[in-house]
C-alpha positions in Angstrom: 0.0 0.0 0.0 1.3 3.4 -1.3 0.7 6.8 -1.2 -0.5 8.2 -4.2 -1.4 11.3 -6.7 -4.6 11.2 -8.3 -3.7 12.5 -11.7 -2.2 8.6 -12.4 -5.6 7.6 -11.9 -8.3 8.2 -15.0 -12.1 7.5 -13.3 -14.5 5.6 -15.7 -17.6 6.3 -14.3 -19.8 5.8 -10.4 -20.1 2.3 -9.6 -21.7 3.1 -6.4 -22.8 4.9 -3.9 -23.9 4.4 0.0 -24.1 5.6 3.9 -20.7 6.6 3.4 -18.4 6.3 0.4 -19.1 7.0 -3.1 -17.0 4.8 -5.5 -15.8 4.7 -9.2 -14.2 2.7 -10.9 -10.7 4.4 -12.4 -7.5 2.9 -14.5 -4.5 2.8 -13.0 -2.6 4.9 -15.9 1.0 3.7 -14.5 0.2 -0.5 -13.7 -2.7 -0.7 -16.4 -4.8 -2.2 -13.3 -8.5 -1.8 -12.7 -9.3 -0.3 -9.8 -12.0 1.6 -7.4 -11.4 5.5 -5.6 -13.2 5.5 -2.9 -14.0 9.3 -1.2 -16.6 10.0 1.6 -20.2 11.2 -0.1 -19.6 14.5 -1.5 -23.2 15.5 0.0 -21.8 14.7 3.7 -18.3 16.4 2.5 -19.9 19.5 1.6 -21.5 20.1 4.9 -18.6 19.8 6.3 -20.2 15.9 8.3 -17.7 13.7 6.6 -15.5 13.3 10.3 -16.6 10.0 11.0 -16.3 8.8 7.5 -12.3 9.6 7.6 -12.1 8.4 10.8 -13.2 5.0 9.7 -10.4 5.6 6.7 -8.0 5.9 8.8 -8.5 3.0 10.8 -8.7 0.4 7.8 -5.9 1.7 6.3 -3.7 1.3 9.7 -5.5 -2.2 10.2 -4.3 -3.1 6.4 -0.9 -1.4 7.2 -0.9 -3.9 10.3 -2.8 -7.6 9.2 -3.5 -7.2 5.0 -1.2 -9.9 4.9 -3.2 -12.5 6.9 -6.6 -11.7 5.4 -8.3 -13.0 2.2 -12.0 -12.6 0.9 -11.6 -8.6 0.6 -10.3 -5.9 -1.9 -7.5 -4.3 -0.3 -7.0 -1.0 -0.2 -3.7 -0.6 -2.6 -3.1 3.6 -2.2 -4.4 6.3 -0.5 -3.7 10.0 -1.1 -3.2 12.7 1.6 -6.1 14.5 2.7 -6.6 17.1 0.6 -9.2 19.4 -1.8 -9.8 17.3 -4.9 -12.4 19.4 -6.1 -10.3 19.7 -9.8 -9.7 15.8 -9.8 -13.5 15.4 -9.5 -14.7 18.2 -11.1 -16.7 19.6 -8.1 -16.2 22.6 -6.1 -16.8 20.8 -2.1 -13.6 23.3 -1.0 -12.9 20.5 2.1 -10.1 18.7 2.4 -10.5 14.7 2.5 -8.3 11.3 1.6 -9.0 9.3 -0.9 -8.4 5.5 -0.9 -7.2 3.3 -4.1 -8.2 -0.3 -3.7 -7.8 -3.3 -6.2 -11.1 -3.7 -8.4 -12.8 -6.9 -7.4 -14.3 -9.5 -9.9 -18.0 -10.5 -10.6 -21.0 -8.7 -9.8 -22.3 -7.3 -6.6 -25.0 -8.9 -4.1 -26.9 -5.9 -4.6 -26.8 -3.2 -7.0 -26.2 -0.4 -4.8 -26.3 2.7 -7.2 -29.2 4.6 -7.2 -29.9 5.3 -10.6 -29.9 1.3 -11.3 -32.9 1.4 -9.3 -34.7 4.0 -10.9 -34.0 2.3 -14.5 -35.8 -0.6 -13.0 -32.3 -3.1 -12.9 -33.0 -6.3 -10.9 -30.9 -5.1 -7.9 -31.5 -7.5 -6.1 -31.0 -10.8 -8.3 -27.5 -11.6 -7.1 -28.3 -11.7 -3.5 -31.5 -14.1 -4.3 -30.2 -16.1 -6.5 -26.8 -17.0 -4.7 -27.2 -16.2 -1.2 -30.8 -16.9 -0.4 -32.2 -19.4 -3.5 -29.5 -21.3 -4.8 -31.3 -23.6 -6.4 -28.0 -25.0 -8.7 -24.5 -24.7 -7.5 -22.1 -25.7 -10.5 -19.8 -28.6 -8.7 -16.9 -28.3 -6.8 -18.8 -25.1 -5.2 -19.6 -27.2 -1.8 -22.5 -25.8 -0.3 -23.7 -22.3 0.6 -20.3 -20.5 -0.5 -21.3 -17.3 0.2 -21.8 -17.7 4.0 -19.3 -20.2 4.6 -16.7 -17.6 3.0 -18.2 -15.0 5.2 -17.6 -16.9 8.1 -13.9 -17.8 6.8 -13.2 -14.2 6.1 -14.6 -12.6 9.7 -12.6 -15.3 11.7 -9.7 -13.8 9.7 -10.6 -10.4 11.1 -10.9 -12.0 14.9 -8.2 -13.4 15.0 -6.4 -10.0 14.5 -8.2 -8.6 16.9 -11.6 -7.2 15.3 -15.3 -7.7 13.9 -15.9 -6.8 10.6 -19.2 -5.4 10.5 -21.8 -3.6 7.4 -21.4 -7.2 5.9 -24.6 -5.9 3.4 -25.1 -7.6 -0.1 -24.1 -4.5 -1.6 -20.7 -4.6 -0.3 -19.9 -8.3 -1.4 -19.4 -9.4 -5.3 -19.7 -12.5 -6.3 -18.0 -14.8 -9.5 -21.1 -17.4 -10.1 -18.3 -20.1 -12.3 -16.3 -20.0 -8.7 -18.9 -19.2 -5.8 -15.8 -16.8 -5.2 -17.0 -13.6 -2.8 -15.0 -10.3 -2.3 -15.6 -8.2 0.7 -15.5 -4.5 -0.6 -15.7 -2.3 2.4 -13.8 -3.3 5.0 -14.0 0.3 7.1 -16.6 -0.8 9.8 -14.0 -2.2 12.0 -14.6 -2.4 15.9 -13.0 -4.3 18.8 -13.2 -7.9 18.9 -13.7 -7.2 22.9 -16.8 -5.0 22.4 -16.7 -1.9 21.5 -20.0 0.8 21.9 -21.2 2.9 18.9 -22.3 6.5 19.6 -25.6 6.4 20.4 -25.8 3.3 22.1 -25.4 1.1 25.3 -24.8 -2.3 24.3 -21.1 -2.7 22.9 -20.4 -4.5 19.3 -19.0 -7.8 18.9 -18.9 -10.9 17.2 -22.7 -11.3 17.5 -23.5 -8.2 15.7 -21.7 -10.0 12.6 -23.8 -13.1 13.3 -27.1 -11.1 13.2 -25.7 -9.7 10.1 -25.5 -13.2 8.6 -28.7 -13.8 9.5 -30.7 -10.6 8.4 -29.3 -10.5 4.8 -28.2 -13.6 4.1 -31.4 -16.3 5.2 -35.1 -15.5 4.9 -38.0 -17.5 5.9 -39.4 -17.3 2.4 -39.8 -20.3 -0.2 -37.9 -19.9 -3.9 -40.3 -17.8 -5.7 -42.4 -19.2 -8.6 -42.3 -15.9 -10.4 -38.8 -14.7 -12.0 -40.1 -11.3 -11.1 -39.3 -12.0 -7.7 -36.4 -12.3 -7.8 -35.8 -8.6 -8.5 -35.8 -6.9 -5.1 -33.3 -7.1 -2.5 -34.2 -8.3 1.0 -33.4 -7.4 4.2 -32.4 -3.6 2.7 -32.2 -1.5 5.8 -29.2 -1.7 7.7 -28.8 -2.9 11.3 -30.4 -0.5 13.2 -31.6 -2.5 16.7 -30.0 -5.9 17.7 -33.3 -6.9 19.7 -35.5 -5.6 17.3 -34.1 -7.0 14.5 -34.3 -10.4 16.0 -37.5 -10.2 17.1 -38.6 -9.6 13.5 -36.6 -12.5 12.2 -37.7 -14.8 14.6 -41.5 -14.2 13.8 -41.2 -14.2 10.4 -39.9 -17.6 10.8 -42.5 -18.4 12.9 -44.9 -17.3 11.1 -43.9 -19.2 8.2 -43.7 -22.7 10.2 -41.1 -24.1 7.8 -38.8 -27.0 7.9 -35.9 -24.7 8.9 -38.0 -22.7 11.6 -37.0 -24.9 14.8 -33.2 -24.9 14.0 -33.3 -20.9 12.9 -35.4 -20.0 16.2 -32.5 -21.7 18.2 -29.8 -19.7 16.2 -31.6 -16.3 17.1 -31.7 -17.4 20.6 -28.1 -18.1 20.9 -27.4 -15.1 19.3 -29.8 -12.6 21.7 -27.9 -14.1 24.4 -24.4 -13.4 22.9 -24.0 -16.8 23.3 -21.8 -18.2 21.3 -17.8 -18.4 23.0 -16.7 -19.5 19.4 -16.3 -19.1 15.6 -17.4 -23.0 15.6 -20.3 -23.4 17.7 -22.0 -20.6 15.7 -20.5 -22.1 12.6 -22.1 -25.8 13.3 -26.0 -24.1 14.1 -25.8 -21.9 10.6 -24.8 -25.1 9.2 -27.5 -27.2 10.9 -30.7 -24.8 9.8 -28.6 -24.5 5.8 -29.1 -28.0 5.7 -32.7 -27.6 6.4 -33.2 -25.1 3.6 -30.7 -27.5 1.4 -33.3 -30.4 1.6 -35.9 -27.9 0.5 -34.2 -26.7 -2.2 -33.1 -30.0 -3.7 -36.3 -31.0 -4.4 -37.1 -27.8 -6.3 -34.3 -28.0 -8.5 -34.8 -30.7 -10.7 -38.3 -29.2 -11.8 -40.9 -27.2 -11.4 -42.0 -23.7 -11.3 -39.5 -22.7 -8.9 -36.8 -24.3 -10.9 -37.7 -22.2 -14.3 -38.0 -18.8 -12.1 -34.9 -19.3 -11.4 -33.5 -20.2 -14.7 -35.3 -17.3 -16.2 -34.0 -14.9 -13.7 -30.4 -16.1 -14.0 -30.3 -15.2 -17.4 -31.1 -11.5 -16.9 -27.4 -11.4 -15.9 -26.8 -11.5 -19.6 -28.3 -7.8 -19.5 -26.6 -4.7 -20.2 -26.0 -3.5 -16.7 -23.9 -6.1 -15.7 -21.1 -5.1 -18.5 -19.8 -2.5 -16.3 -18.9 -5.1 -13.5 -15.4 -7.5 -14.2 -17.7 -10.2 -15.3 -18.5 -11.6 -18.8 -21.3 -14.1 -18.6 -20.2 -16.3 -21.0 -17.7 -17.7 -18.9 -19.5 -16.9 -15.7 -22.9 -19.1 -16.7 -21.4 -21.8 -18.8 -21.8 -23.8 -15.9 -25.4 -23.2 -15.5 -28.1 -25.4 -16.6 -29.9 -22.8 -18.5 
């Protein structure tokens, strides 16, 4: 990781935007590499509220400085410039002073489409985090099961071990290489203390069980594969974390209310997790496993045939689209593998 000067870098257009960063992607003029700039919200940096936003820089970078080494399953930050005005680099006049970061381009498409304007031009935003995370209905072989939370898992005990929970684990920040089941974490700034560490506003400290609720809230749902490829458009689970109890609470009555096959061993995991339970990586590790081979039954006997099968199929092939040219991902290569 190196310091940098922007005018190596020439931007190709917004990839992104969220809470905090907006990102675009750029070519590195001096390696030839893709890559993403990352710079806090240029709304938040022109009212002078971007603080917390370059504190949380700061602290990934010095964590990347410290472990990059021992951590896989992320984009790493590769440069960062001084803070600075980079109103003539962006063509803006924000007249504040902020850093921003240079980090490698990751493959595939994301979870969730996360740029606005996608939404408004009616993209499927949401079809990555159905089809892969919640509804994977076909798995090319040599996947194993589930990749995309047991990946997660790998990746945060990565984090642990150094010391820290890796949290804002939303679709949107995670791409995803359908040929491989490969995942890239792409925001790695909300970093807190593996011992517990309290966010503003709040009593209860962070720790590893906020990234288990995580898991949970985005990445299972007590909901069937849909019959209808339109269904697989929306994201679910879109707003972020906002209340540990209440969040839980909501989960664990939509799974009652469903009374599925995977309700018992789900209602278990919520309660382990509402007690901040779980001492270890593996107990927690061996319940998720426990209710995804619940929902892996299920799914095995919609994928031969059926309605659910062909929903599927049909959304799958929207990845084909248009939208999805801008990502590093060519679905020729990506989809052979698919039954479609």
């Amino acid at each position: 990781m190196e310091k940098v000067e922007l005018s190596r870098f020439q931007t190709q257009g917004i990839l992104g935007t969220g809470a905090d960063y907006e990102v675009r992607s750029a070519l590195d003029q001096e390696t030839g590499k893709q890559v993403v700039l990352k710079r806090p919200m240029p709304q938040m940096i022109s009212r002078k509220l971007h603080g917390s936003t370059e504190a949380r820089t700061e602290r990934m970078l010095q964590f990347f400085q410290d472990f990059g080494d021992s951590i896989s399953g992320v984009s790493p930050p590769v440069g960062y410039t001084d803070p600075g005005n980079h109103d003539d680099f962006y063509g803006d006049s924000l007249g504040q002073e902020y850093r921003v970061i240079v980090e490698e381009r990751a493959a595939g498409i994301p979870l969730l489409v996360g740029d606005m304007m996608a939404r408004i031009t009616g993209v499927p935003i949401g079809l990555g985090q159905n089809l892969f995370a919640l509804f994977p209905l076909f798995q090319p072989e040599g996947q194993g099961r589930f990749p995309v939370h047991q990946q997660l898992m790998d990746t945060e005990e990565s984090f642990f071990k150094a010391g820290f929970v890796l949290l804002d684990l939303r679709p949107q920040n995670l791409f995803y290489q359908p040929a491989s089941g490969r995942i890239t974490i792409v925001d790695c700034a909300d970093l807190v203390s593996a011992n517990g560490e309290t966010k503003p506003g709040s009593r209860t400290p962070r720790d590893i069980h906020d990234f288990y609720l995580e898991l949970l809230k985005f990445y299972t749902t007590p909901k069937s594969p849909p019959e209808q490829a339109a269904d697989y458009r929306q994201p679910y689970g879109l707003r972020p974390v906002v209340r540990f109890e209440q969040e839980l609470d909501e989960m664990a009555d939509g799974f009652r209310e469903s009374s599925g096959p995977s309700e018992d061993a789900m209602l278990h995991l919520i309660s382990r997790v509402r007690e901040r339970g779980y001492s270890d990586f593996e107990g927690f590790r061996q319940d998720l496993n426990a209710y995804l081979e619940t929902v892996s039954a299920r799914n095995q006997s919609l994928s031969e045939s059926g309605q659910s099968r062909q929903a599927w199929n049909e959304a799958l092939g929207w990845l084909k689209g248009d939208h999805w040219q801008r990502y590093i991902f060519d679905p020729e290569v990506e989809l052979v593998a698919f039954d479609l």
